[in-house]
C-alpha angles and dihedrals in degrees: 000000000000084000084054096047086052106052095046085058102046080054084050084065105047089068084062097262111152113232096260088057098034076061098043096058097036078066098054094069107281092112093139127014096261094062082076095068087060091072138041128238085255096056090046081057101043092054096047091050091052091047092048089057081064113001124176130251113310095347112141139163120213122199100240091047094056092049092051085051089056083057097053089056090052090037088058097047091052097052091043094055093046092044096245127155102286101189126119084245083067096042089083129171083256083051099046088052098053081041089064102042091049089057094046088054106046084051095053081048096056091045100054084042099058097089090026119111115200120242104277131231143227122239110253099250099171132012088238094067086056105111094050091050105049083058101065089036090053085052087045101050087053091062101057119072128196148190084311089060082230124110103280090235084093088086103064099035121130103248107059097178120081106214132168101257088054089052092042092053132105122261134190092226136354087265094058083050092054096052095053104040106034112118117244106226137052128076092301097056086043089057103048097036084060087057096050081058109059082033082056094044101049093059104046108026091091083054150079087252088076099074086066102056113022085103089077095045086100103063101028095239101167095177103053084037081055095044096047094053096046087047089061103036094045096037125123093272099051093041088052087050091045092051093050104055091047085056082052102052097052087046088053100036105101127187118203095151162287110342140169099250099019123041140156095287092055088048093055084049106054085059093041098050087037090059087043089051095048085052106053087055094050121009087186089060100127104213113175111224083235101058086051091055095042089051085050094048099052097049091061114086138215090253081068086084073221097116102114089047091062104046080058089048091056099033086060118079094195092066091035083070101040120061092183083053097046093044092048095045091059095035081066098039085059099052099045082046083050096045086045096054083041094057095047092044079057102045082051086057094053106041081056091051097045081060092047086059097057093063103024111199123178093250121131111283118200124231096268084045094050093043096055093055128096129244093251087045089051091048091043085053091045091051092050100043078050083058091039097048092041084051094053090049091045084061099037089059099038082055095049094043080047095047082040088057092042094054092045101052093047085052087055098049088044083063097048091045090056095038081058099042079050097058095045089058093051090050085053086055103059114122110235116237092256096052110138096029105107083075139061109021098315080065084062094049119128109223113256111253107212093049087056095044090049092047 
């Protein structure tokens, strides 16, 4: 007991405690590292900052060392979750170091996180679009950290057991470290594997993924939930039908040409991403570089202007073996063959240009055009479109004054027509000089007879 008292403080002092307050805090309660995890960084401050209002003799809290005590608390976490050696002996003055650097940097993490999103993704719609997708949820997943401290991607990863030989082993950087190493199981593993799980449902519950997992919907189990999809959607026969249809897609990928929405670069893509694909499936997939090459070559036809580039291909034994050489030595073949059709279409324009400026006229010049010509030739074109223009507006008006006349004119035979319509009406309308006599006695009159007989 008294061996153990003593270590704890000697680690005390390795923080940079002096004895009096290695003893000080040894009788507060840290009498061994896991008492740490009883308390919270705030609590460990809150304590230091009561005692210096009255601190004993000789107790005194540095800053450093309190810093380094706030390490040993992370330091013992740490160890705890990835089932390390957790005793005052381990806690040495290397450790203490790496301790405190961990820390400093997990805060500096938290800090530039604070107005960071992570990258979205899409909800998981069809099995097919799995391996995409994974992907971007594995990425995902490496961004978010949880109650470990550790990217959360540490639930779902392959190797659940951690052995020696997986803490003992070499990483490229602490995180990669974590996730290999974090227990799971404890409250922290509870926690973020709880997590996994609603991250995981809410991408996949609109979509056929679903089926596969709902059963863990119960008990939250985001890890199983993850291996059981990924069971399904990377089995043998997934992976068959994944190979397939990346076969598929170099036998049916054709290059003719340079075209506006497929050239050259697409064409070396759709192979490249096709392999990729056929490896990820099956690392063990032997595919000869000359059969790569062969399968290039004959998806290329004879429209590409590419022709003499392919009989050395294939008269070279050196980019018959290499598909990234062979790919490369045409790319550029097609870009000098491109530059080349570029700079006589150029030197057309500007003959014709050339010929243009010779007899300037005020038409529409393109870009290429405007921009061979000089200064003075420039000034001379925009001295003839204003002509031209001024020309344009001259007829317009002299068309509208002429279509103004002519309206007016018809209006004022329209009047006349209606002032003579009018008169006619009014002559219709005279009274004759007997009106009135067929009544009263004039109306009883007999005709005169003479007059009739005379008329």
């Amino acid at each position: 007991m008294a061996a153990n008292a003593n270590a704890m403080r000697s680690s005390l002092g390795r923080c940079g405690f002096n004895p009096e307050t290695a003893d000080f805090l040894f009788v507060q309660g840290f009498a061994q590292p896991s008492d740490f995890l009883l308390v919270t960084e705030t609590d460990i401050h809150s304590m230091i900052r009561n005692t210096s209002r009255q601190p004993p003799v000789n107790v005194i809290f540095p800053f450093l060392a309190v810093k380094k005590l706030i390490a040993y608390r992370f330091w013992t976490a740490e160890r705890t979750r990835t089932a390390g050696t957790v005793t005052p002996d381990a806690f040495t003055a290397a450790e203490c170091t790496r301790a405190l650097t961990e820390l400093r940097n997990s805060e500096e993490r938290e800090e530039s996180s604070k107005d960071v999103d992570p990258v979205k993704v899409e909800a998981l719609k069809t099995i097919t679009g799995w391996f995409k997708w994974n992907e971007k949820w594995l990425n995902l997943l490496s961004q978010l950290r949880g109650r470990a401290k550790t990217p959360i991607v540490y639930v779902i990863r392959d190797v659940a057991d951690v052995t020696d030989a997986v803490r003992e082993a070499e990483y490229s950087d602490s995180d990669e470290r974590l996730i290999a190493t974090t227990l799971l199981s404890g409250d922290h593993y509870i926690a973020d594997n709880k997590r996994v799980w609603r991250e995981l449902k809410a991408l996949t519950v609109d979509g056929a993924g679903w089926t596969y997992i709902k059963r863990f919907n119960k008990k939250e189990d985001g890890r199983e939930a993850y291996l059981a999809l990924k069971r399904q959607c990377e089995g043998d026969s997934a992976s068959l039908t994944r190979k397939a249809r990346a076969y598929n897609k170099i036998s049916k990928a054709k290059y003719s040409g340079e075209r506006q929405n497929y050239d050259f670069q697409k064409y070396v893509e759709a192979h490249q991403s096709a392999y990729n694909e056929i490896l990820d499936v099956d690392p063990n997939e032997a595919i000869p570089e000359t059969k790569r090459v062969q399968d290039f070559l004959a998806g290329i036809n004879d429209g590409a202007g590419i022709q003499s580039g392919i009989d050395f291909v294939l008269g070279n034994p050196l980019y018959m073996g290499s598909f990234e050489q062979t790919q490369q030595y045409l790319g550029t073949l097609v870009a000098s063959r491109k530059e080349h059709q570029s700079a006589k279409g150029n030197h057309r324009g500007i003959s014709a240009i050339e010929a243009k400026s010779k007899n300037l006229d005020g038409h529409w010049y393109s870009k290429e055009e405007w921009r061979q010509l000089t200064p003075d030739q420039q000034a001379k074109v925009r001295e003839l479109q204003k002509k031209n223009k001024d020309r344009k507006t001259k007829k317009s008006e002299k068309k509208k004054r002429k279509a103004a006349a002519a309206k007016k004119k018809q209006k004022q035979a329209s009047k006349n027509e209606e002032a003579s319509s009018s008169s006619e009406d009014e002559h219709d309308r005279q009274p004759s000089d007997n009106a009135g006599d067929q009544f009263g006695r004039a109306g009883h009159k007999k005709p005169d007879k003479k007059k009739k007989k005379s008329e």
